[in-house]
C-alpha positions as MATLAB code, in Angstrom:
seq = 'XXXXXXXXXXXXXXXXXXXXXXXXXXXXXXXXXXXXXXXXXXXXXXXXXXXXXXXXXXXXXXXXXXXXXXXXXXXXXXXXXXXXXXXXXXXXXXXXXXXXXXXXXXXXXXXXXXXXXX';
ca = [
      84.264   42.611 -111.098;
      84.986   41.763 -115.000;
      82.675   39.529 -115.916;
      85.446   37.183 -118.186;
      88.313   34.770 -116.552;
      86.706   34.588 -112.932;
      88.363   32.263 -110.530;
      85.947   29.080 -110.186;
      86.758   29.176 -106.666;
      84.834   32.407 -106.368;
      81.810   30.421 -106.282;
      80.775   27.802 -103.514;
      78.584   25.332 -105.828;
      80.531   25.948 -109.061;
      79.421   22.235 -110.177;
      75.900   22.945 -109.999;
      76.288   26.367 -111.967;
      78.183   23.594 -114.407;
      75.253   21.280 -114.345;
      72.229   24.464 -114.236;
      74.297   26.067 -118.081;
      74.016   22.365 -119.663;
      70.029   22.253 -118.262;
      69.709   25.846 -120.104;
      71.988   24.573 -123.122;
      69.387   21.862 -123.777;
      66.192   23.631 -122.932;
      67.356   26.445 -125.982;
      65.880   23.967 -128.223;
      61.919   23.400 -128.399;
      62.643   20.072 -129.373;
      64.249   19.539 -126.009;
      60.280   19.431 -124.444;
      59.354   16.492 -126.542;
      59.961   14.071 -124.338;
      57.944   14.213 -120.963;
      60.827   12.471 -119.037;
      63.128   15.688 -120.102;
      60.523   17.833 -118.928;
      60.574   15.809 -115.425;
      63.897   16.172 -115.435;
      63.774   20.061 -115.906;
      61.267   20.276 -113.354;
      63.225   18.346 -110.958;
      66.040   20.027 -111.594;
      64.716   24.096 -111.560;
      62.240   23.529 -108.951;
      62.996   20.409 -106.767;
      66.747   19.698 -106.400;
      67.704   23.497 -106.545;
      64.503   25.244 -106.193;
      65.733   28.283 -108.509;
      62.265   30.013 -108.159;
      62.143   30.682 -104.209;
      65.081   32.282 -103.553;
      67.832   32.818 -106.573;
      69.203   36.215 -105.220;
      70.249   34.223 -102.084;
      72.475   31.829 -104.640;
      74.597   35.058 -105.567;
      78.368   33.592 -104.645;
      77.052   30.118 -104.822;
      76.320   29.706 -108.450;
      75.438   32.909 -109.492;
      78.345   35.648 -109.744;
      75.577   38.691 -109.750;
      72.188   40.396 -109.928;
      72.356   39.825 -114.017;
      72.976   36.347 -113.827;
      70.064   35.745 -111.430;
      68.019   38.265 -113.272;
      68.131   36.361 -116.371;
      67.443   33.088 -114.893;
      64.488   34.686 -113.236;
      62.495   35.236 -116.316;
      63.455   31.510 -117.617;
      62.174   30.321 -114.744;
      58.610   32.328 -115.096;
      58.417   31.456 -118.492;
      58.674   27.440 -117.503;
      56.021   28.009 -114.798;
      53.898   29.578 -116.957;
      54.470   26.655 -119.216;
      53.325   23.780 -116.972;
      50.745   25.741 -115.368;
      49.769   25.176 -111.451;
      48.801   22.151 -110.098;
      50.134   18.583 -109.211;
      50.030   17.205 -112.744;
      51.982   17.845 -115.688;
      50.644   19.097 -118.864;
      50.880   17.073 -122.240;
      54.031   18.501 -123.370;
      52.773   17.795 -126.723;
      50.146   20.300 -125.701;
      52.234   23.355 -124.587;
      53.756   26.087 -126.881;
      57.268   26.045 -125.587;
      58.811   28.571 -127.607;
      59.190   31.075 -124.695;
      60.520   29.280 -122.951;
      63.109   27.992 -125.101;
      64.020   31.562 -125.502;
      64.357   32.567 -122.290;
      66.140   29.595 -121.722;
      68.731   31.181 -124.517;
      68.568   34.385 -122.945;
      69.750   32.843 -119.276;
      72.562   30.620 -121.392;
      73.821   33.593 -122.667;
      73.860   36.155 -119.840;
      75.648   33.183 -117.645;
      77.423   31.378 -119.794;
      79.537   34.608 -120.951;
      81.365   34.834 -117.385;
      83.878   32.407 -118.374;
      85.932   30.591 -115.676;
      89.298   30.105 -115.521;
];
């Protein structure tokens, strides 16, 4: 399948892939992690409301079109875990070098982003 023009109805959650490219948009910038409510936010977001880190292979058709899209989101994801570290609580964002993330965060904009729909 060309990956340029693809019918939105392809997908069954096209609104959340909407929602999960403006999430990546803003976490491109390091600036972005300022804020601790962002970073809730995020977190929410990635991990609670769509739980991107279990299973994203299993979202291929619902917001992902393929293996690349997931791919890339995969190593955003890893990056942002390895950013607030195990546990309960949240780290100082203040204290946490978020420039991997940020690119990675780029990286998955860019790989999903450039599937444009219709």
């Amino acid at each position: 399948m060309a990956k340029e023009n693809i019918d939105p109805s392809l997908l069954r959650c096209p609104n959340i892939r909407d929602e999960l490219l403006a999430y990546l948009k803003d976490c491109s910038e390091v600036a972005h992690f300022e804020s601790s409510q962002d970073v809730d936010f995020d977190v929410h977001f990635f991990f609670d409301d769509h739980d991107f880190a279990s299973n994203p292979n299993g979202m291929i058709g619902e917001v992902f079109y393929d293996l690349d899209e997931v791919e890339a989101l995969s190593i955003f994801i890893h990056e942002f875990e390895k950013a607030i570290g195990p546990g309960r609580s949240m780290p100082n964002p203040a204290n946490v070098d978020w420039s991997p993330v940020a690119a990675a965060a780029h990286s998955a904009y860019q790989a999903i982003a450039k599937t444009r729909l219709k």
